[in-house]
N, C-alpha and C positions, 0 to 999 in steps of 0.2 A: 441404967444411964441416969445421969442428973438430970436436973430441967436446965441447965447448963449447957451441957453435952447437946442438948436436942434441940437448944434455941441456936449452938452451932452448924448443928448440921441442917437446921433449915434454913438458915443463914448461908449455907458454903454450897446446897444445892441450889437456892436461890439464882444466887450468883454464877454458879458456873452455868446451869439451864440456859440463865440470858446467855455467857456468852458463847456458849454454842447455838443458841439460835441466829448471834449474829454469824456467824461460822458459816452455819449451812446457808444462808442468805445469800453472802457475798460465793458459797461454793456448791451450786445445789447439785453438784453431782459426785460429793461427797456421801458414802453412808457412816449412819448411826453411830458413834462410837460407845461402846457399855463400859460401864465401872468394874474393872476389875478388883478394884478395892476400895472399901469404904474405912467404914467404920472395923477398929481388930479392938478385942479384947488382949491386955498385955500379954496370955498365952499365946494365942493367934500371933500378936505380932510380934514376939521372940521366933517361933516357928518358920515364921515368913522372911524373917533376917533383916527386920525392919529396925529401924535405932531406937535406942533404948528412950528416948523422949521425942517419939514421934507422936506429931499431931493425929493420925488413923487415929489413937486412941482417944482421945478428944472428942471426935467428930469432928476434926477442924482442916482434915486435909481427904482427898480423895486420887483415886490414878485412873483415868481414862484411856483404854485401847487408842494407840497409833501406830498400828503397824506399819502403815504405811509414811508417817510424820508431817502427814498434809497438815496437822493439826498443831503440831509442833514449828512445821515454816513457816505457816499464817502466823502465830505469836513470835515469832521472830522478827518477819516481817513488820509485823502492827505490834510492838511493844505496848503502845497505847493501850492496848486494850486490855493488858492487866490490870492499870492505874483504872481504866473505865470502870471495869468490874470488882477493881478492887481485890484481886488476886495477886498470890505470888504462886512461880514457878518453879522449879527444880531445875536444873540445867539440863537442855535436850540430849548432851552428853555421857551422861548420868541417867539418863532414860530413855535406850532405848527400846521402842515399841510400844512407848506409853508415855503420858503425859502427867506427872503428877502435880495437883492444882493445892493449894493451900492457903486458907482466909485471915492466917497469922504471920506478920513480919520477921524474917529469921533475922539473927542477927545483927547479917551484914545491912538488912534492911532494902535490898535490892530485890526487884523484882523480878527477876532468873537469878537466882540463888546456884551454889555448890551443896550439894548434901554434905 
């Protein structure tokens, strides 16, 4: 990894950390969600069927378990709190059972994005 790469990814955990702790705040009987995906190396993420210029390989995007999409209606709900966190989204449409978070502007530049 570059020092690029890794001032991303502590950048985009940063970020998401907060705002899942606002998360569980406003839902404390919500559990934990884990990262199912981080960081892919371009093998890993061909493998995975991930786009061929996807942020994973960056460090600049992540996908957190939502099975349930309690995590998913809350940002829907509170849009704002991308813009707070400085996040973009994937459309919950396009994901589900998971939530993919990303610290780069795609380039509709909309914060729930279409992959």
């Amino acid at each position: 990894l570059t020092p690029f790469m890794k001032a991303d990814g502590e950048d985009l955990l940063e970020k998401v950390n907060l705002l899942l702790l606002d998360f569980y705040s406003r839902n404390p009987e919500e559990k934990e969600r884990i990262i199912t995906s981080g960081y892919r190396s371009p093998t890993t993420n061909a493998a995975a069927g991930g786009a061929p210029k996807s942020k994973h390989m960056l460090c600049q995007a992540v996908d957190l378990e939502d099975s349930n999409g309690a995590l998913d209606k809350w940002l829907s709900t509170f849009p704002e709190k991308l813009i707070q966190f400085d996040l973009y989204r994937e459309d919950p449409s396009a994901t589900k059972g998971w939530v993919h978070l990303q610290i780069i502007a795609p380039g509709s530049k909309k914060r729930t994005f279409m992959p």
